[in-house]
C-alpha positions as CSV (number, residue, x, y, z in Angstrom):
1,X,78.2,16.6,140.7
2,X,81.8,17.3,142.2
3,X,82.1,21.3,143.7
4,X,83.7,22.6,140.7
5,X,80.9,21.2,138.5
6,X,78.6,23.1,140.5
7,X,80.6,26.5,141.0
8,X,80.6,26.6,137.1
9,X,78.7,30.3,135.8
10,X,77.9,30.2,132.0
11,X,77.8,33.2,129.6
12,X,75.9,32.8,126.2
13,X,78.0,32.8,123.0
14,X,75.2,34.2,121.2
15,X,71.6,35.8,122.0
16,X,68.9,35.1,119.0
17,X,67.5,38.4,118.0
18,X,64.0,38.5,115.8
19,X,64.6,40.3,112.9
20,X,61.0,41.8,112.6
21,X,61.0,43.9,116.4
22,X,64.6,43.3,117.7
23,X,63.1,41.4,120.7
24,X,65.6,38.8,122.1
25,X,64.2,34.7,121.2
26,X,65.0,32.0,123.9
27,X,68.5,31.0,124.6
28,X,69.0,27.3,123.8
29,X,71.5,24.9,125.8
30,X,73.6,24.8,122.7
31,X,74.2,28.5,123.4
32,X,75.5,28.0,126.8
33,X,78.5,25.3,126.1
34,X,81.2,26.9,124.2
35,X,81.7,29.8,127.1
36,X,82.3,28.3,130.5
37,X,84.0,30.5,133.2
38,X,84.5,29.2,136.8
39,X,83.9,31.6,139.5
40,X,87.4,31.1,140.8
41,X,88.3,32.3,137.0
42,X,85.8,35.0,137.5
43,X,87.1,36.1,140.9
44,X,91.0,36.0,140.2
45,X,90.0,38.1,137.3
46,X,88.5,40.7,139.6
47,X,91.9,40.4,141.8
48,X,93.7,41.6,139.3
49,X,91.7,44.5,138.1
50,X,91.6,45.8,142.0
51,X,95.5,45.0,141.9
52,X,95.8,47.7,138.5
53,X,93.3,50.0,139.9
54,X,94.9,49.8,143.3
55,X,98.5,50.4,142.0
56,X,97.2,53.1,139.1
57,X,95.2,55.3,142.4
58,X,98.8,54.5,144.3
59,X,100.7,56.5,141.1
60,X,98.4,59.0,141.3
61,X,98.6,60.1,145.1
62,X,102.4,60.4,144.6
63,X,102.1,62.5,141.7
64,X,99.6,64.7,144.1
65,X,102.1,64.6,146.9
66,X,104.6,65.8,144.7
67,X,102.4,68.5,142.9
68,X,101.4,69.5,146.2
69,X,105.0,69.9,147.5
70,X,105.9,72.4,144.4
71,X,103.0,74.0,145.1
72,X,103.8,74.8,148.8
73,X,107.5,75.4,147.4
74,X,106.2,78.3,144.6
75,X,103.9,79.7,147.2
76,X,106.2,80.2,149.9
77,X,109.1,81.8,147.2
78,X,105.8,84.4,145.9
79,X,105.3,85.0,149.6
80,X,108.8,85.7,150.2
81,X,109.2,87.9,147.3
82,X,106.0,89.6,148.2
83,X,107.7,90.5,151.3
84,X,111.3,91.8,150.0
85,X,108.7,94.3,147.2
86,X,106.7,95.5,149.9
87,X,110.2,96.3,152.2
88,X,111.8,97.9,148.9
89,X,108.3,99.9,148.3
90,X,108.6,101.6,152.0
């Protein structure tokens, strides 16, 4: 049995239920064949899910920076007009 052969996971196509107590029945082999994934398959799969993820959090700390930024921008003009109301007031 080569590497490949060996790094081979299997996923069942289909999982007998009994009908009277919805307890799962044994797997058979025939349940196994139809759904082979590698774990190379499995792990580039995972790569690019982190890759999304990574570049959907990325998206999101600009659109903080930038909310951030008006923030600081809105507070600073409030603070500034505070200052000219409180002059004008005196």
């Amino acid at each position: 049995m080569n590497t490949r052969q060996q790094s081979k996971l299997k996923k069942p196509t289909s999982v007998k239920m009994n009908k009277t107590n919805n307890s799962y029945i044994h797997l058979q082999a025939h349940d196994f064949e139809d759904n082979t994934v590698t774990q190379e398959e499995m792990l580039s799969d995972v790569r690019n899910k982190l890759a999304s993820e990574q570049s959907k959090n990325n998206e999101l700390s600009e659109v903080i920076v930038k909310l951030k930024q008006k923030t600081d921008k809105l507070s600073n003009e409030l603070l500034h007009k505070e200052k000219i109301s409180n002059h004008l007031k005196v």
